[in-house]
Residue, then its C-alpha position, 0 to 999 in steps of 0.5 A: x290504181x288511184x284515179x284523181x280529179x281536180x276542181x275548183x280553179x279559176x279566176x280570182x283577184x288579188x287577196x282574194x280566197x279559193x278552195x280547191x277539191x280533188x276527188x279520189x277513186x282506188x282501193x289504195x286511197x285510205x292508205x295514200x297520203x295526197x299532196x298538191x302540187x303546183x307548176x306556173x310557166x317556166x317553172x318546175x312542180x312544187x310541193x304545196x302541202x300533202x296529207x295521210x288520208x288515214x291519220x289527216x297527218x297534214x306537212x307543209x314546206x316552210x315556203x307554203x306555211x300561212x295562207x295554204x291549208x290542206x285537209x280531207x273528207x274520208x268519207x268522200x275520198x276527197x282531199x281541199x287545198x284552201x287558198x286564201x290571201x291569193x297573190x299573182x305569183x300564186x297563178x299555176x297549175x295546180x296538180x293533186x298526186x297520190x303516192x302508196x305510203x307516206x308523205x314524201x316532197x319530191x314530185x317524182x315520189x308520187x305516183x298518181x297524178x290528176x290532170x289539173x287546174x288553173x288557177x289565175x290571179x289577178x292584180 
């Protein structure tokens, strides 16, 4: 069982930069790989970034490339989506998900998941 919890959503201007935090608590985190995922209204579950918490091994799909960057403090089993050059599009729910064993894209794949933030953007 992985245990996850967001923080760091808000409200944010156009341009403007953000850090989110997920801290996660199980014995099976240092052989996780975390992703975050995002949901705006309407829309299904995309696949910002994910990381391995063992190597750091980080993957991005060819969409998120740029302004996303995704890294992990083993130490305090956390895992950070830097955001930077925030854009109203980018408003969602911002999900953190654990899966068992590798980097995997689909949501469905992962089997942990962590309650959310809202991140908000402004014009």
């Amino acid at each position: 069982q992985v245990t996850l919890v967001e923080s760091g959503g808000g409200l944010v201007q156009a341009g403007g930069s953000l850090r989110l935090s997920c801290a996660a608590s199980g014995h099976t985190v240092s052989d996780s790989a975390l992703g975050w995922f995002r949901q705006a209204p309407g829309k299904g579950r995309e696949l910002i970034a994910a990381i391995t918490m063992s190597r750091g091994s980080a993957y991005y799909p060819d969409s998120m490339k740029g302004r996303f960057t995704i890294s992990r403090d083993n130490a305090k089993n956390t895992v950070y989506l830097q955001m930077n050059s925030l854009k109203p599009e980018d408003t969602a729910v911002y999900y953190c998900a654990a899966r068992a064993e590798g980097i995997s894209t689909p949501s469905w794949t992962y089997q942990y998941w962590g309650k959310g933030t809202l991140v908000t953007v402004s014009s």
